[in-house]
C-alpha positions in Angstrom: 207.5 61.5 170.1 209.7 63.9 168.6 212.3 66.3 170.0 210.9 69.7 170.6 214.1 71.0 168.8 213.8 68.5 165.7 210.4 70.0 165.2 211.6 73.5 164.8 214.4 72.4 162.8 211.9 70.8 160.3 209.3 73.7 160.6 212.8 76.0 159.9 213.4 73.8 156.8 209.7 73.3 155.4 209.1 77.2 156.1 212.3 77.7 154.1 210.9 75.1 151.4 207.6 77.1 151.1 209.2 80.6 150.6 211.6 78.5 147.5 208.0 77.2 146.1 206.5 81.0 146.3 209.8 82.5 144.8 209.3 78.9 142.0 206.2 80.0 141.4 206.3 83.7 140.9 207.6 83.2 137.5 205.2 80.9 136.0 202.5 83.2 137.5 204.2 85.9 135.3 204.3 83.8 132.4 200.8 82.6 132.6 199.5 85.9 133.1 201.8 86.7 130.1 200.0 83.8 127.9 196.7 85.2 128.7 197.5 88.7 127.4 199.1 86.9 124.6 195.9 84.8 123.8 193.3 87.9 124.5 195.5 89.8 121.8 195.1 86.9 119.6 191.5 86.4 119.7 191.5 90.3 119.0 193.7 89.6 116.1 191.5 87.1 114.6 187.7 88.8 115.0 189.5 91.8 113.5 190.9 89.5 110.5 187.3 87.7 110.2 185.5 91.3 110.1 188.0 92.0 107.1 187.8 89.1 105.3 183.9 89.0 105.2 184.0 92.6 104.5 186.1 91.5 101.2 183.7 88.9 100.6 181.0 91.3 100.6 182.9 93.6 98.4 183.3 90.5 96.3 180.1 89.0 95.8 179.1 92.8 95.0 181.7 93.3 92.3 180.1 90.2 90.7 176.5 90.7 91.0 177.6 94.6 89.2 179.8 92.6 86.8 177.0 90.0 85.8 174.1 93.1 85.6 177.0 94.8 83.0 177.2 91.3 81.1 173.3 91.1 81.0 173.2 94.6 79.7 175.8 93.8 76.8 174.2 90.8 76.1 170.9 92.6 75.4 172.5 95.6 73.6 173.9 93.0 71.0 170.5 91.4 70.5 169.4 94.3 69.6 172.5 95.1 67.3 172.0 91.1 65.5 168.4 92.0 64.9 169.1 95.3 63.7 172.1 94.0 61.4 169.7 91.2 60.8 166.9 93.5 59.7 169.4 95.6 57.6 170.4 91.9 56.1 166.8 91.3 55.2 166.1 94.5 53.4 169.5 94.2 51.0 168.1 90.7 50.5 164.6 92.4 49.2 166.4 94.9 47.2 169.0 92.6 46.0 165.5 90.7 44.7 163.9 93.3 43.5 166.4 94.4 41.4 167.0 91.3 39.9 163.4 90.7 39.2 163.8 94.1 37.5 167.0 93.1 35.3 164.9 90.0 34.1 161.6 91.4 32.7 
């Protein structure tokens, strides 16, 4: 069996071993708490950059449906301006015609 006195020697030294551990450990405690924060202000970060992005997406996809009802519109305004021009086409044509049928009796 041991000497009473080499067992408090050893207890002296791992009791001074443990308080070197705690003191060891203190700072990676700090820096994982540290990471954490750094990680919850990340995930803030990124919901806050996904809101905005689908927000511009939105915008987006509204600007085009406004852009294609505008193109639609045009599109039907000059159909109606080629008929019109054609109309105004036919009619000289008629006169045009009519005129001539005129110069030859």
């Amino acid at each position: 069996m041991s000497n009473p006195s080499d067992v408090e020697a050893r207890l002296s030294a791992l009791e001074a071993r443990m308080e070197e551990v705690a003191a060891d450990a203190a700072p990676a405690q700090h820096l994982a708490a540290a990471r954490d924060r750094d990680l919850a202000d990340l995930g803030v970060k990124v919901d806050a950059n996904r809101s905005a992005i689908n927000a511009l997406g939105e915008q987006t996809a509204s600007g085009f449906e406004e852009t294609r009802k505008g193109f639609a519109e045009m599109r039907g305004k000059f159909d109606q301006l080629a008929a019109g021009q054609q109309h105004i086409a036919d009619m000289l044509t008629t006169l045009i015609s009519a005129q001539d049928d005129q110069g030859n009796r």
